[in-house]
C-alpha positions as CSV (number, residue, x, y, z in Angstrom):
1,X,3.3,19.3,-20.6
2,X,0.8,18.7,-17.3
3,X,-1.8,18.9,-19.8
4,X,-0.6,16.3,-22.0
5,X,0.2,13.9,-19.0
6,X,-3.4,15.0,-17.1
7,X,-4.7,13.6,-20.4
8,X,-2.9,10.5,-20.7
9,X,-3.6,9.4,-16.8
10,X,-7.0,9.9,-17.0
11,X,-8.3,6.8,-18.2
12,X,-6.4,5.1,-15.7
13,X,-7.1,7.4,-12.7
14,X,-10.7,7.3,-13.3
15,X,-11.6,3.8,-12.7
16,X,-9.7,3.5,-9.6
17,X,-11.1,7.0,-8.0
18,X,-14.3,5.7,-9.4
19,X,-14.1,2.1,-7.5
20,X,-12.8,4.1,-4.6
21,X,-15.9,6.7,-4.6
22,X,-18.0,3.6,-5.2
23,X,-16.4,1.3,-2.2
24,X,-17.1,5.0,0.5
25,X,-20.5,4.9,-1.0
26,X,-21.8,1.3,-0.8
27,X,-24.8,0.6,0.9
28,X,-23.5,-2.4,3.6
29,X,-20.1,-0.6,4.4
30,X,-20.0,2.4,2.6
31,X,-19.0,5.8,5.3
32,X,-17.6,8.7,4.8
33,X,-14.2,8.1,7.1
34,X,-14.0,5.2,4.7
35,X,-14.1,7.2,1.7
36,X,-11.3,9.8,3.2
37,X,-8.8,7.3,3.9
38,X,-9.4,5.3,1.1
39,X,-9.2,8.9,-0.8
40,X,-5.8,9.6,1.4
41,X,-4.4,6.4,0.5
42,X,-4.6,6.2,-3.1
43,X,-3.4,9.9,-3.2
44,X,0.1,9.2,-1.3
45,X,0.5,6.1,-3.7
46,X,0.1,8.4,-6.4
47,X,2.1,11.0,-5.3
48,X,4.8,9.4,-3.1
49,X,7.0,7.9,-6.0
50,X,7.0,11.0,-7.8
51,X,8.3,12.9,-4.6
52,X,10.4,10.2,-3.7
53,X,12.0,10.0,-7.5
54,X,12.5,14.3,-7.5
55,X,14.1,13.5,-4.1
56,X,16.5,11.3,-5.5
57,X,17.4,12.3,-9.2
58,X,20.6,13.0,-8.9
59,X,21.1,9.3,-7.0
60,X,19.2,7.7,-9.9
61,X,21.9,9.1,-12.5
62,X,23.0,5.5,-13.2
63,X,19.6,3.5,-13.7
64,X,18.7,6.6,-15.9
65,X,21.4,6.3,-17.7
66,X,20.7,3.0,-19.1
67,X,17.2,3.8,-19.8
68,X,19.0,6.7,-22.0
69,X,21.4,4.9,-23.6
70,X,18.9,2.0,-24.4
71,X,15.8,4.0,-25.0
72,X,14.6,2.6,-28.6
73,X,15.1,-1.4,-27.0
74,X,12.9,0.0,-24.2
75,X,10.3,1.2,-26.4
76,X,10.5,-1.5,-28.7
77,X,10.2,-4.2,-25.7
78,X,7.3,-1.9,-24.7
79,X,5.1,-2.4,-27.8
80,X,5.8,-5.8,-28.4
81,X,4.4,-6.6,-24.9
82,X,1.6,-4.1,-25.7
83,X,1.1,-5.9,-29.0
84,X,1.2,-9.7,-27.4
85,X,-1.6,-8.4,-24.8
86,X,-3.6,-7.0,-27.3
87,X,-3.0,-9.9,-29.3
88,X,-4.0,-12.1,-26.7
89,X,-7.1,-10.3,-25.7
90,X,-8.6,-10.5,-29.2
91,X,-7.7,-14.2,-29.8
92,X,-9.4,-14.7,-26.3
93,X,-5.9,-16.3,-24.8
94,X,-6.0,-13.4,-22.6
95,X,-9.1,-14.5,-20.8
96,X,-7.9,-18.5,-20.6
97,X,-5.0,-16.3,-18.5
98,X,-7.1,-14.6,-16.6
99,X,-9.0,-17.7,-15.5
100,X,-5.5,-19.7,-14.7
101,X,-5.1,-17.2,-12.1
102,X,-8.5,-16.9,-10.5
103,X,-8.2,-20.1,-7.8
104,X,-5.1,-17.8,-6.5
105,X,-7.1,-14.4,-5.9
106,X,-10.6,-16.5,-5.0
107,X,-12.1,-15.1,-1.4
108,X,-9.7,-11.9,-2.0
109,X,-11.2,-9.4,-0.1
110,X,-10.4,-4.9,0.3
111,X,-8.6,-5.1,3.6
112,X,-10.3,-1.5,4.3
C-alpha cells in the first residue's frame, strides 16, 4: 500500500522539492540554512495533517461518515471537476483563467 501511494505522490512531490532544492541553490540568495528550513518546512506541511488526522480519527467519525455513505457522489463530483479542467486546458479556457488572476498574484514574492 506505501508503495502504491509513494507512486501516486511522486509527481506532485517532485516539483515542489525540486523548486525548493532550486530556491536553496540559486545563485543571488541561494544558502544552505535556506535550503534546511525551506526543506523543514515543506516536511511538517506534509507530514503534520497526516499526524494531526491519526491523532483525531476517532473525533473525525462523523465527517467520515458522510464521505462513506456518499462515496460514489464524491467520486463522481471529483471527475467531473477533473474532466472540466482538463476540458478547459485543451480548449485553452484554462489559460484565459489563469491570466484573470495574474493582476491579483503580480509582485508576489517567497517570503523566505
Amino acid at each position: 500500500m506505501g508503495f502504491v501511494f509513494g507512486v501516486g505522490w511522486t509527481p506532485c512531490i517532485g516539483p515542489a522539492l525540486a523548486a525548493i532544492l532550486t530556491l536553496s541553490a540559486a545563485q543571488g540568495g541561494g544558502s544552505p540554512l535556506r535550503g534546511a528550513f525551506l526543506a523543514a518546512a515543506y516536511a511538517l506541511g506534509l507530514g503534520v495533517p497526516f499526524l494531526v488526522t491519526g491523532l483525531l480519527l476517532s473525533r473525525l467519525g462523523r465527517p467520515l461518515a458522510f464521505f462513506r455513505r456518499n462515496a460514489r457522489a464524491v467520486q463522481i463530483a471529483g471527475g467531473a471537476m477533473l474532466s472540466l479542467v482538463g476540458l478547459a486546458m485543451v480548449t485553452g479556457l484554462w489559460r484565459s483563467f489563469v491570466l484573470l488572476l495574474r493582476p491579483a498574484i503580480t509582485g508576489f514574492a517567497p517570503p523566505i
